[in-house]
C-alpha positions in Angstrom: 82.0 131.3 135.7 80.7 128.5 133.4 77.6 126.7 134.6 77.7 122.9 134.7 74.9 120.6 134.8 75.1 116.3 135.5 74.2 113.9 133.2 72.6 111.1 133.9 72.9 107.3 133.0 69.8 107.8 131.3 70.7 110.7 129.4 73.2 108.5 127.7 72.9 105.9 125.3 74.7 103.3 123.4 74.0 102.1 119.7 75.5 100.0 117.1 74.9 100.6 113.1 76.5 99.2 110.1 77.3 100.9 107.2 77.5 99.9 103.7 79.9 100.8 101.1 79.7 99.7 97.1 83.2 99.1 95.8 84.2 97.8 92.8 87.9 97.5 90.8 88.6 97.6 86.9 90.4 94.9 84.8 93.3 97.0 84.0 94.6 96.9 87.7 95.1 93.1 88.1 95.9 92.4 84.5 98.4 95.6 84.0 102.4 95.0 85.1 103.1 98.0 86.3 99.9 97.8 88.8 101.0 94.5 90.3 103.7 94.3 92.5 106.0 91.3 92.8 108.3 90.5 96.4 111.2 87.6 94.9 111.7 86.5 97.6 112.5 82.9 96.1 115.4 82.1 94.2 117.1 78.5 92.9 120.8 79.4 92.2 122.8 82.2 91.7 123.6 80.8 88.2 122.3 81.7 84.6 119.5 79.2 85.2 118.2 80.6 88.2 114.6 81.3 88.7 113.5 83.6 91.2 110.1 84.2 92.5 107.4 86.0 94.8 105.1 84.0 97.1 102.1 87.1 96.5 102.0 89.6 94.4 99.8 92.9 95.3 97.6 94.7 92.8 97.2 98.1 93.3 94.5 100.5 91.8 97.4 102.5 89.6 101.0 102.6 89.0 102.4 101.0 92.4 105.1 103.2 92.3 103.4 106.4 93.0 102.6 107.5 96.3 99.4 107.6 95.7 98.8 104.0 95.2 96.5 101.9 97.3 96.6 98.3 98.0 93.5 96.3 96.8 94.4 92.6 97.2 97.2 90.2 97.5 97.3 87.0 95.2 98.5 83.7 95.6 98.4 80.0 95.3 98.6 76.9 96.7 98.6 73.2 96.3 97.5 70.7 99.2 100.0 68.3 100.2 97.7 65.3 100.0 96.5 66.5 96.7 97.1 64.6 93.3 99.3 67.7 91.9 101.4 67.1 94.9 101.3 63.0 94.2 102.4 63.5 90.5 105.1 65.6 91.4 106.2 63.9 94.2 109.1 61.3 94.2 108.9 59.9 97.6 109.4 61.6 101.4 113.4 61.6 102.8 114.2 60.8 106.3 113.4 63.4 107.7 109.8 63.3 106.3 110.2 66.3 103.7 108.4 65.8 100.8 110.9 65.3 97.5 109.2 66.5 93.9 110.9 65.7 90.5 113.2 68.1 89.4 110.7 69.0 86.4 108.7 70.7 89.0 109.0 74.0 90.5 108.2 75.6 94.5 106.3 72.7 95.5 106.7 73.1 99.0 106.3 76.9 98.7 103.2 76.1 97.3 102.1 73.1 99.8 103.3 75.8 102.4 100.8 78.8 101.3 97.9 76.6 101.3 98.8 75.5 105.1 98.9 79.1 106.1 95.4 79.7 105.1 94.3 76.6 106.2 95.7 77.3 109.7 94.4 81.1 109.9 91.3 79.9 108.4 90.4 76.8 109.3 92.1 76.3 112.2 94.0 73.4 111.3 96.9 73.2 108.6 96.7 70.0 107.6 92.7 70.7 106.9 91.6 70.6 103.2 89.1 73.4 102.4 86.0 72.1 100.6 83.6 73.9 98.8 80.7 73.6 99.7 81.9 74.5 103.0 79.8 72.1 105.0 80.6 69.4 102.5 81.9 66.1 103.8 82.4 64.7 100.3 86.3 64.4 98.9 85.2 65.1 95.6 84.2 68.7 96.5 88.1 69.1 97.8 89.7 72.2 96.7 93.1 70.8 95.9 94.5 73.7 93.8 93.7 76.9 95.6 93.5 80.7 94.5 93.4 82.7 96.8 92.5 87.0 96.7 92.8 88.6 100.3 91.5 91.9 100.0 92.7 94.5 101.9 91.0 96.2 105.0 90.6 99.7 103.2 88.0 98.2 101.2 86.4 95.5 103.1 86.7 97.4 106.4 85.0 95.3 109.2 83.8 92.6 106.2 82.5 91.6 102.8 78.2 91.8 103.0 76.9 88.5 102.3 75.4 87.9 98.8 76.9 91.6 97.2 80.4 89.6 96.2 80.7 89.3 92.4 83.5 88.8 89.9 83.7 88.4 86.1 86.0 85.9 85.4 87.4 84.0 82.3 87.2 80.1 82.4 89.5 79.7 79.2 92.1 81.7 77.5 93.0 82.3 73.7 95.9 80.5 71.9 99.0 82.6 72.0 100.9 83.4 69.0 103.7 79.8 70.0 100.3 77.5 69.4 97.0 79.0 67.0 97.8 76.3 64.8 96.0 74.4 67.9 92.8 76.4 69.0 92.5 73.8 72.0 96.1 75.1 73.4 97.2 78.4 75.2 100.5 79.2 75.3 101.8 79.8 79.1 102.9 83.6 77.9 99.8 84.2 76.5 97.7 87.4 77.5 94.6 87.6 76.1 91.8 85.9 77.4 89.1 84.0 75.2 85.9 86.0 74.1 83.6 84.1 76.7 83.5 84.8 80.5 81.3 84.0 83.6 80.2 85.8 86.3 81.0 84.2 89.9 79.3 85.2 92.9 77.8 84.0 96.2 74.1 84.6 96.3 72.1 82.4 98.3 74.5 83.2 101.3 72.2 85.3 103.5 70.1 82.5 103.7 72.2 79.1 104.0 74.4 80.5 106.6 77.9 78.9 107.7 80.5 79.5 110.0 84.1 78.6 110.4 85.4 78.9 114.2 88.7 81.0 113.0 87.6 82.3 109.6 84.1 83.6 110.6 81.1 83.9 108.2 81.8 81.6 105.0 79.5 82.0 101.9 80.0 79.5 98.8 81.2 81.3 95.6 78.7 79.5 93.0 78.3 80.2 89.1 75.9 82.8 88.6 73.9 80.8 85.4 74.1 77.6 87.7 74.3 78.2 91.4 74.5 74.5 91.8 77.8 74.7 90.3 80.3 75.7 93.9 84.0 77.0 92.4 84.9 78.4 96.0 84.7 80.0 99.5 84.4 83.6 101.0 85.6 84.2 104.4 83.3 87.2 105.1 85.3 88.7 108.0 88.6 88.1 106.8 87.8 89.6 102.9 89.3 86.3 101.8 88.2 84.7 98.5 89.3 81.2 97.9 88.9 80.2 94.5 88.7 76.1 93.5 91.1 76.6 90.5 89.9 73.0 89.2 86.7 74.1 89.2 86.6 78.1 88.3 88.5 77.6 85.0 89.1 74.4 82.2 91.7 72.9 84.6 92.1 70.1 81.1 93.1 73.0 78.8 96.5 71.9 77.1 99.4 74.6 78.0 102.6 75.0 75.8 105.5 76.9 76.3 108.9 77.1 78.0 108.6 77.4 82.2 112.0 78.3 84.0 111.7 74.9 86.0 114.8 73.1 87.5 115.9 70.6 85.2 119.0 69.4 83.4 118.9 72.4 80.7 117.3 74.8 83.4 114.3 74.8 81.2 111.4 72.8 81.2 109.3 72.8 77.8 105.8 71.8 78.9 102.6 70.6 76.5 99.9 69.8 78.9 97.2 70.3 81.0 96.6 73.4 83.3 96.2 70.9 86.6 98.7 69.7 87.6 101.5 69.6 84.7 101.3 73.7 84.5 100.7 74.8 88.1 103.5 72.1 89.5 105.6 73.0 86.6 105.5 76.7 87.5 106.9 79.3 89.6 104.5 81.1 91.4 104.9 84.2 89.5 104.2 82.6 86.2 101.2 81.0 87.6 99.7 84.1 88.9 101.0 86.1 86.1 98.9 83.9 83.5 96.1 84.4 85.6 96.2 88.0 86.2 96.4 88.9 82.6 94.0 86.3 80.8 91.5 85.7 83.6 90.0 88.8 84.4 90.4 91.1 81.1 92.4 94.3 80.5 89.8 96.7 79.8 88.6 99.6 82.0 85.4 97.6 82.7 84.6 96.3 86.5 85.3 92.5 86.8 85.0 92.3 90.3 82.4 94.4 93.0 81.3 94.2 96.7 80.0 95.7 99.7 81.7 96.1 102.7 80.7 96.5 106.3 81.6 99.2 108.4 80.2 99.1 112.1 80.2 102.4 113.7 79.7 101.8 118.0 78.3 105.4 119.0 77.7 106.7 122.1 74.4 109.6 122.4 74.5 112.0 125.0 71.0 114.5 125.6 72.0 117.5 126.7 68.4 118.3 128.3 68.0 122.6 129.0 64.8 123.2 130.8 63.2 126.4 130.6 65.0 128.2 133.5 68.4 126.8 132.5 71.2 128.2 130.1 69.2 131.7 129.7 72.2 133.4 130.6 76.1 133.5 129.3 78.9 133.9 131.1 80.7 135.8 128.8 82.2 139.1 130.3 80.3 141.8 127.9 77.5 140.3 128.3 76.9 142.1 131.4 78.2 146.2 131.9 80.6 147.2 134.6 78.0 147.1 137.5 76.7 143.6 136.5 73.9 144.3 134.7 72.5 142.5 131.5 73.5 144.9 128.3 70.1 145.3 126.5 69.6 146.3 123.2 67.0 149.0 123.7 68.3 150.9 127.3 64.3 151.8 127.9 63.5 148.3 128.8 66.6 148.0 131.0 65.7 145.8 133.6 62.9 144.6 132.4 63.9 142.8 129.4 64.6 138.9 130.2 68.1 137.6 129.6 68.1 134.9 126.7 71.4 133.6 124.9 72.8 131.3 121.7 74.0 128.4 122.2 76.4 127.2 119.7 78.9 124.5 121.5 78.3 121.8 123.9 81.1 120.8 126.0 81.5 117.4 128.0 83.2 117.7 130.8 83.9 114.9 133.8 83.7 115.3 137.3 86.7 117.4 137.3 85.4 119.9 134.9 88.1 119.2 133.0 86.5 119.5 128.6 87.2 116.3 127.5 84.6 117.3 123.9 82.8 119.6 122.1 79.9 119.5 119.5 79.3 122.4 117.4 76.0 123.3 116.2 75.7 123.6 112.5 73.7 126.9 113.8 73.2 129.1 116.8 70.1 128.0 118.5 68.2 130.8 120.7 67.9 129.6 124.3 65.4 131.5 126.5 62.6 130.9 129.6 60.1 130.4 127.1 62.2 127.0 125.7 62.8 123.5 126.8 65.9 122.2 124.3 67.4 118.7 124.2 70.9 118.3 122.2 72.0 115.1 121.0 75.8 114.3 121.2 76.4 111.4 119.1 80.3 110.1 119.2 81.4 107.5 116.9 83.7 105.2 117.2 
């Protein structure tokens, strides 16, 4: 028969750590095709002209096919509806108060839509403009056109750690081979981004502290070489970048190529500016396609690191054993047919005091019903002559 002892309310206690994990991802994943999965889930026509579309796409950290793919973040965009990309593009408001664009622009309401979601999740309102800084109250700190990374839980776990967030990123991009005879140009199918790059990231966090009442802890993403410089936002808890695309890259470089845009030919042939010709102008594909593969390289090197936050809730339990408890086990050869304790040496039979090993702690409730078990990495000799205390810890 097993022998049970009670613990007590103070033999338990509760803690609360946080652990910290360093991870990091390489350009090849977010610039690379075959690591970037698209979802078309948009499409104009069923005809030769149509253009069809994602609303994300996901980058992966290899070939998102296999099975042994993991998810790092999802990528999109999106447009404000009171912003001047939406003014430029827009043609008036019907009846019914929907929003009409010109026909040389392209998922304008997709786009005005995605920056509501994320306004609503993370500001709490979707009409709400995020602004970077975040406490701003100044319009010209607006983040009109809005990139947005929402990295996935199996790296940010319970959150991003304040001021360990940063990414290499290029501002401009090369001229393709459709315009080098214009260095100031890129060509929209362009991927090779230009020799010069700039490191983002959001120290000065820990100690300027801000909070959004849906989104959580929000840190300002600054330029490294001039912190006064804000190009966006981190949502902490949610592992949400959100990148001012005005701001983080030469909005005023000239862009030059054919875009799939509704028009009279189907095709719209573009020659200007990044904001807002290009990114009203473009599907959402192209625009996070040009992005992907000229923005953050296509080497094996890390453009973009963090550490995550992991808290672990535990539960300690103290096993206490006094002296005069546990000397004996209730395993059947431990004691011969008439109940006496089988010694090693049979002269010192009845003499010799009963001692055991205890290698397993079992919890039980008031049932006696096991409900856990710790094992010790080791026997541990329990005898008169001891006092032992186990720790329990459960995690959870």
């Amino acid at each position: 028969m097993a022998t049970f002892k009670t613990i007590s309310s103070a033999d338990i206690k509760t803690t609360r750590t946080t652990l910290n994990q360093l991870v990091d991802f390489v350009e090849e994943d977010v610039s690379g095709s075959a690591t970037r999965k698209k979802y078309q889930v948009f499409v104009t026509s069923s005809g030769g002209n149509a253009v069809t579309s994602s609303l994300f796409q996901t980058v992966f950290d290899q070939n998102y096919t296999l099975q042994t793919a993991n998810e790092i973040f999802d990528m999109t965009f999106g447009v404000h509806s009171g912003s001047a990309t939406a003014f430029s593009a827009s043609t008036g408001v019907d009846t019914n108060g929907k929003i009409l664009f010109t026909s040389e622009s392209l998922m304008m309401r997709e786009k005005i839509n995605v920056y509501r979601q994320f306004s609503q999740t993370l500001l709490g309102d979707a009409s709400s403009k995020f602004r970077a800084p975040f406490s701003s109250t100044t319009d010209t700190d607006d983040i009109d056109n809005a990139l947005f990374l929402c990295f996935k839980r199996l790296f940010t776990r319970d959150g991003v750690k304040r001021e360990t967030f940063a990414m290499r990123f290029f501002q401009s991009s090369s001229a393709g081979h459709a315009s080098e005879a214009h260095p100031a140009n890129i060509d929209v199918t362009a991927t090779n981004p230009s020799s010069g790059s700039v490191i983002f990231t959001d120290v000065g966090a820990a100690s300027s502290i801000e909070r959004s009442q849906f989104g959580g802890d929000v840190g300002n993403i600054v330029l490294a070489s001039d912190t006064s410089q804000t190009v966006g936002l981190m949502f902490y808890q949610k592992g949400i970048a959100v990148l001012d695309i005005e701001r983080a890259l030469n909005s005023n470089q000239i862009m030059t190529g054919s875009l799939s845009a509704v028009g009279a030919t189907g095709v719209a042939h573009i020659s200007a500016s990044f904001v807002p010709h290009f990114v009203a102008s473009a599907s959402m594909d192209q625009i996070l396609d040009h992005v992907a593969s000229t923005r953050f390289g296509s080497g094996s090197n890390t453009f973009l690191t963090f550490q995550n936050n992991t808290k672990i809730n535990s539960t300690l339990v103290f096993c206490r054993a006094t002296a005069d408890e546990f000397n004996y086990s209730s395993n059947p050869s431990y004691t011969d047919s008439e109940g006496r304790i089988l010694v090693i040496d049979e002269s010192e039979q009845g003499t010799q005091k009963s001692f055991a090993f205890v290698s397993t702690i079992g919890l039980y409730d008031a049932n006696e019903e096991l409900l856990a078990t710790a094992k010790l990495s080791r026997p541990v000799e329990k005898n008169d002559e001891k006092d032992l205390t186990f720790r329990v810890r459960l995690d959870f």
